[in-house]
C-alpha positions in Angstrom: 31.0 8.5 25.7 27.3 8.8 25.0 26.3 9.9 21.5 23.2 11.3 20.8 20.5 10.7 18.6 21.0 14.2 16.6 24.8 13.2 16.3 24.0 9.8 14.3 21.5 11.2 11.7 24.2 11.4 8.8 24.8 7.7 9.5 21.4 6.4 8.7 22.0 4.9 5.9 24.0 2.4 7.4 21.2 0.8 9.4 18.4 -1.6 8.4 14.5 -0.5 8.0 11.5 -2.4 9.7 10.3 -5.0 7.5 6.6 -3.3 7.7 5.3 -1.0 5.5 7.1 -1.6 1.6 8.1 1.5 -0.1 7.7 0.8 -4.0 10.3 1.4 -5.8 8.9 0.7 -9.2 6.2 2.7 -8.9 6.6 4.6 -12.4 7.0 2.1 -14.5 4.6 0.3 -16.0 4.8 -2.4 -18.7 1.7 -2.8 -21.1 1.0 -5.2 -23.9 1.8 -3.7 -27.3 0.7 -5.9 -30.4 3.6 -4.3 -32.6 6.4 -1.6 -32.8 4.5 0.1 -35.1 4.2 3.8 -34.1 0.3 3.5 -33.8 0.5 0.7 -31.6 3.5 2.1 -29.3 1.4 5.7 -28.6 -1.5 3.3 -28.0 -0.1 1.3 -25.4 1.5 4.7 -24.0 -1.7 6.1 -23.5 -2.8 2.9 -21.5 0.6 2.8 -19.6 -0.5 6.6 -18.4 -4.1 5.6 -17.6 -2.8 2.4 -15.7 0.1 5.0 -13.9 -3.1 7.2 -13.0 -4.9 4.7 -11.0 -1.9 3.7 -9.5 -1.5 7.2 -7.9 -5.0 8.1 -7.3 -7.0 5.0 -6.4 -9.8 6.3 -8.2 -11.6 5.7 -12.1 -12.7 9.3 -11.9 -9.3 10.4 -12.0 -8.9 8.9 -15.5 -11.7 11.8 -16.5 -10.2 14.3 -15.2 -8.9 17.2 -17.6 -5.1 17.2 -16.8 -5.0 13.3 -17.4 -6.9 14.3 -20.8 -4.3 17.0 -21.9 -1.6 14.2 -20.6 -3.3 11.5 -23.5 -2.7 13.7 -26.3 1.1 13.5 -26.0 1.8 10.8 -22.9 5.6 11.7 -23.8 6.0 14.9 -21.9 6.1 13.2 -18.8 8.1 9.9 -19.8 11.7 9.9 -19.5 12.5 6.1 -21.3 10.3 3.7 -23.1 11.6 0.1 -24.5 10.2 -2.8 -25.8 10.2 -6.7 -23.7 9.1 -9.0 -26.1 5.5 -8.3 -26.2 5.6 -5.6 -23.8 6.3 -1.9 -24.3 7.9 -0.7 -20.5 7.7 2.9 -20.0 9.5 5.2 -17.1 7.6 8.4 -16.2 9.3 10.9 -14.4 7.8 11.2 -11.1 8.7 14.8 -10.6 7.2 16.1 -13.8 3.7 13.3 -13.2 3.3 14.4 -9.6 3.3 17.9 -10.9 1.2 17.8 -13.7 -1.7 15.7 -12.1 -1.2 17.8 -8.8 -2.1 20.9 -11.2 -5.1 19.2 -12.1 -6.3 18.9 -8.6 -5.7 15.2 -8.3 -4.1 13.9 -4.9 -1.9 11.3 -4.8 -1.0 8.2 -3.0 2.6 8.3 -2.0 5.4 5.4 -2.6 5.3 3.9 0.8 2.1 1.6 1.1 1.4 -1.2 3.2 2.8 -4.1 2.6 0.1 -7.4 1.9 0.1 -11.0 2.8 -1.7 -12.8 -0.1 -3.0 -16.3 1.1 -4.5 -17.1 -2.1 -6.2 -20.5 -2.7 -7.0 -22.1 -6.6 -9.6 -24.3 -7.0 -10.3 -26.4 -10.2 -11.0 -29.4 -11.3 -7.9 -30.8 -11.3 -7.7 -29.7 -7.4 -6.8 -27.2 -4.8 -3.7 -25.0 -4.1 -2.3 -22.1 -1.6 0.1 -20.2 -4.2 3.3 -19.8 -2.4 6.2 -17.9 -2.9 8.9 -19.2 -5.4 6.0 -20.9 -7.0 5.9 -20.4 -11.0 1.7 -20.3 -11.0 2.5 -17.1 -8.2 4.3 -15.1 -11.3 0.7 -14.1 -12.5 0.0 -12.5 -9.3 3.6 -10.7 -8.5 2.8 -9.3 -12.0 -0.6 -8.2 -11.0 1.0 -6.5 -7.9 3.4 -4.7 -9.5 1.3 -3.3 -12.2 -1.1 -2.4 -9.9 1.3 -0.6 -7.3 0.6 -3.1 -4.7 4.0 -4.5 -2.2 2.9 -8.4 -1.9 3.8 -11.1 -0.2 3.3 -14.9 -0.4 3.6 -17.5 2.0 5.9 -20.5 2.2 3.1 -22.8 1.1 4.7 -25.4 3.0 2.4 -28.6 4.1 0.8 -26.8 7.1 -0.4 -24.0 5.2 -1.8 -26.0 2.8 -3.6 -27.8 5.1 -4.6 -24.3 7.1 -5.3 -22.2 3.9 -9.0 -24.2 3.3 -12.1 -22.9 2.0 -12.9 -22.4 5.7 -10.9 -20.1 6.8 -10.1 -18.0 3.9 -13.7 -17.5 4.1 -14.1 -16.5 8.1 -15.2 -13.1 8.9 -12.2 -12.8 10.8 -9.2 -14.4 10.1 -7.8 -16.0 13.2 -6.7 -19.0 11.8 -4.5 -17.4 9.3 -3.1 -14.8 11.3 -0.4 -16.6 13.9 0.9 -18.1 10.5 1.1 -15.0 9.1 2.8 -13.3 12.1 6.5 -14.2 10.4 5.9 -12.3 7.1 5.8 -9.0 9.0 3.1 -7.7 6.3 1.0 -4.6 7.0 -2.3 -6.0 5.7 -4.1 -9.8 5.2 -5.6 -10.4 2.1 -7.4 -13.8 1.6 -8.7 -15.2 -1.7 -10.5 -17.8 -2.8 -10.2 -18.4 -6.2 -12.8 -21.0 -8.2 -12.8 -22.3 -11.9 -16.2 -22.9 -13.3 -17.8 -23.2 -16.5 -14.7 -22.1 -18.0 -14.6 -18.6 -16.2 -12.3 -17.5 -12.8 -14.2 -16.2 -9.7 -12.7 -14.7 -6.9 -14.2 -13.9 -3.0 -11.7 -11.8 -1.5 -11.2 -10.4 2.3 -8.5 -8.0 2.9 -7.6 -6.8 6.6 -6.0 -3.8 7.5 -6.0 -3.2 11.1 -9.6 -3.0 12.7 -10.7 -2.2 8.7 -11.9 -5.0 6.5 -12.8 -5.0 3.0 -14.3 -7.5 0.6 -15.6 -8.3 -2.8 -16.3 -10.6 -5.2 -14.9 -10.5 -9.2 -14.5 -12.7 -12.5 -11.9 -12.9 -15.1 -11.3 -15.4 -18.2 -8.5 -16.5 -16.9 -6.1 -16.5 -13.4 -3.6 -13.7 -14.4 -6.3 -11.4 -15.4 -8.4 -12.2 -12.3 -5.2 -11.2 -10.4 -5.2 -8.1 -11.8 -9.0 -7.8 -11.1 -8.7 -8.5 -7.5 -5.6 -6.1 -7.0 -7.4 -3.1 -8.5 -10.4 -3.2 -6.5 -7.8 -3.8 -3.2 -5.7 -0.8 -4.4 -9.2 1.1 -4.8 -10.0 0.2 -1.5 -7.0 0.9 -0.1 -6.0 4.4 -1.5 -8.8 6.8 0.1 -7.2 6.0 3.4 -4.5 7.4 2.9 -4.9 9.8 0.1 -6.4 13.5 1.2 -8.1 15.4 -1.3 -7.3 18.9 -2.2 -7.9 21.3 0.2 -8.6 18.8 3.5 -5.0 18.9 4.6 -3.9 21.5 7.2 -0.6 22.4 9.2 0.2 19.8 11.8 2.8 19.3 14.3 4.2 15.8 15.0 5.7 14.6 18.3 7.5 11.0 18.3 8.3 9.6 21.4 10.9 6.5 21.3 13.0 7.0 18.5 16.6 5.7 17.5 18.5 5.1 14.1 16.5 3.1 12.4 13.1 4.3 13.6 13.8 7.7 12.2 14.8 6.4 8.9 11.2 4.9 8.7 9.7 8.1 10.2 11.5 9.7 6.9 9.7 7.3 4.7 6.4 7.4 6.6 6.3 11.2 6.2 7.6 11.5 3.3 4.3 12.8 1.3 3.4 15.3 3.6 6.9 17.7 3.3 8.0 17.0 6.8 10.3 18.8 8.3 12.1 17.9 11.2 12.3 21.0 14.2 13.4 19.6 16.9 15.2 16.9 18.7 15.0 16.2 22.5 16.4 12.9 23.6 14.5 10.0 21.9 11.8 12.6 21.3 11.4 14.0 17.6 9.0 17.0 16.8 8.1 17.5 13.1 6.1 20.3 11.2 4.1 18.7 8.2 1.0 19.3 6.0 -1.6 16.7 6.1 -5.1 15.6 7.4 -5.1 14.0 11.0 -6.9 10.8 9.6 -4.3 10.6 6.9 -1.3 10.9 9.3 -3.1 8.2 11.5 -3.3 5.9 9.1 0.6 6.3 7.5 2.2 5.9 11.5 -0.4 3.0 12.1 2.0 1.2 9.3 4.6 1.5 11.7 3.0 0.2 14.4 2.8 3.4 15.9 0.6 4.5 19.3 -1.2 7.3 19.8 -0.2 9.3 23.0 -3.0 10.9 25.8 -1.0 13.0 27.8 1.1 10.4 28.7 -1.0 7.2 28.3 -0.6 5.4 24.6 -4.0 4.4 22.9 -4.2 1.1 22.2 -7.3 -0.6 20.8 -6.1 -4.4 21.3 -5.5 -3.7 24.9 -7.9 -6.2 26.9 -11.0 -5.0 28.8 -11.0 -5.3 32.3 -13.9 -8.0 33.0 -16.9 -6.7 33.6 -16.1 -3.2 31.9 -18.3 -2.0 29.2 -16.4 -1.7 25.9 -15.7 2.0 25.2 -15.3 3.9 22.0 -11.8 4.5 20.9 -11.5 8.6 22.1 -11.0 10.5 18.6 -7.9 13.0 19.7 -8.0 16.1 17.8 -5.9 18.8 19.8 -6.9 22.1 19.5 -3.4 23.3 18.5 -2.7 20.5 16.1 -0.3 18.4 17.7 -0.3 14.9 17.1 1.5 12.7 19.7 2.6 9.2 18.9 5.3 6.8 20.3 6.6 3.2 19.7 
């Protein structure tokens, strides 16, 4: 007996998710240093836990100066649901539903849960020598920590023998990084983020190239140490990363969504990927799902490109790695924007 696609959907949770794009499930909580128990010290480090919670969701230092985050600082407790001390470390919980509400009030959009998950080939270079930090590595704890304070899903390599040898100054410092990406094809990570660490004169530098599809970004930072040039690095990457796929207020519109290709698992991502924009599922024809959502084109673009997603022509999938024929003149990707906002994609 055939069973259908719109018969299975209550078993979902029985089937395993893609291993691209991570949704972060620690998202609201932060843990911040606290010099005492001391009440003066606790609302101290729960102000900072809210300001570092704020630039997790927004991506953006202006948000911190914005008037609902101000109202929030005078009494960060309306928002949290548990606080606790770690040693040295004070870990707060906010309540996402009461957050999201408050800083949507103030006008402030916000960067969802589900973000792309990053491959960090990450070379340290001192005196005493050179290493690729790999995972399982104690010297890699500094930079899980960085990635989960700042909101980022990472990744490390093996650092077995022939990534050490392949993670040199060289490549980590290429323009594009073909050397580094068939050994990063078995990771399954969303983005490629290269650093090249240095110790001089008793101060960290970082260079830093992060990949994202056809988008690169770089930079260059210094901290005192490696854990807090870490966090350096991750910050600027999550600033980087958040405008494209945060919309601000009032750029959204009505959209409908067509997803060619679909079975079990494939729509439980579609749930996460769609997730921030209130999707609702309409319709279900074969392996063809149709979905009515609120968001910018752009926006939506770059959430299904996390699931490796193609846009559709009529019946012809856009694909911007596709070879050129030889001889043809390189054309410019087509920009699709239907004129009664309907979005095609398949897998």
């Amino acid at each position: 007996m055939r069973v259908t696609l719109r018969l299975l959907l209550a078993s979902l949770p029985l089937f395993g998710l893609p291993a691209w794009a991570a949704p972060v499930t620690d998202l609201y909580e932060v843990r911040e240093a606290v010099e005492s128990q001391q009440p003066e010290a606790r609302d101290a480090a729960l102000v900072r836990a809210l300001d570092t919670l704020v630039l997790r969701l927004t991506g953006s230092n202006e948000a911190l100066s914005n008037p609902a985050v101000a109202e929030l600082r005078k009494d960060p407790k309306q928002i949290i649901s548990q606080y606790g001390y770690e040693g040295e470390r004070l870990l707060v919980e906010f309540d996402p539903l009461s957050t999201e509400r408050s800083l949507r009030q103030g006008g402030l959009a916000l960067w969802g849960a589900n973000r792309p998950a990053i491959l960090v080939w990450w070379l340290s270079e001192s005196i005493e020598g050179s290493s690729l930090l790999g995972d399982g590595q104690a010297i890699a704890a500094p930079l899980r920590e960085a990635g989960q304070y700042r909101g980022l899903p990472l990744r490390l390599p093996l650092a077995d023998l022939s990534e050490q040898l392949l993670a040199n100054s060289e490549n980590l410092g290429a323009d594009q990084p073909k050397a580094l990406q068939e050994a990063s094809e078995r990771y399954a990570a969303d983005a490629l983020l290269a650093v090249q660490a240095r110790e001089a004169d008793g101060q960290w530098q970082a260079q830093w190239r992060l990949w994202l599809g056809e988008t690169r970004e770089q930079g260059k930072t210094a901290a005192e140490d490696q854990a807090s040039l870490a966090d350096a690095v991750l910050l600027a990457v999550s600033q980087r990363l958040a405008p494209r796929f945060i919309v601000a207020p009032g750029a959204a519109s009505t959209l409908t969504l067509e997803v060619q290709g679909t079975d079990l698992g494939r729509y439980a991502e579609l749930q996460r990927l769609l997730e921030p924009f209130a999707a609702q599922l309409l319709k279900v024809e074969g392996d063809r799902l149709t979905f009515a959502l609120n968001a910018s084109a752009e926006q939506l673009r770059a959430q299904l490109a996390l699931a490796r997603l193609q846009e559709v022509v009529g019946e012809t999938p856009v694909d911007a790695s596709a070879p050129l024929v030889e001889g043809a003149e390189p054309a410019e990707a087509p920009r699709i924007v239907p004129r009664d906002n309907i979005l095609r994609f398949r897998w």
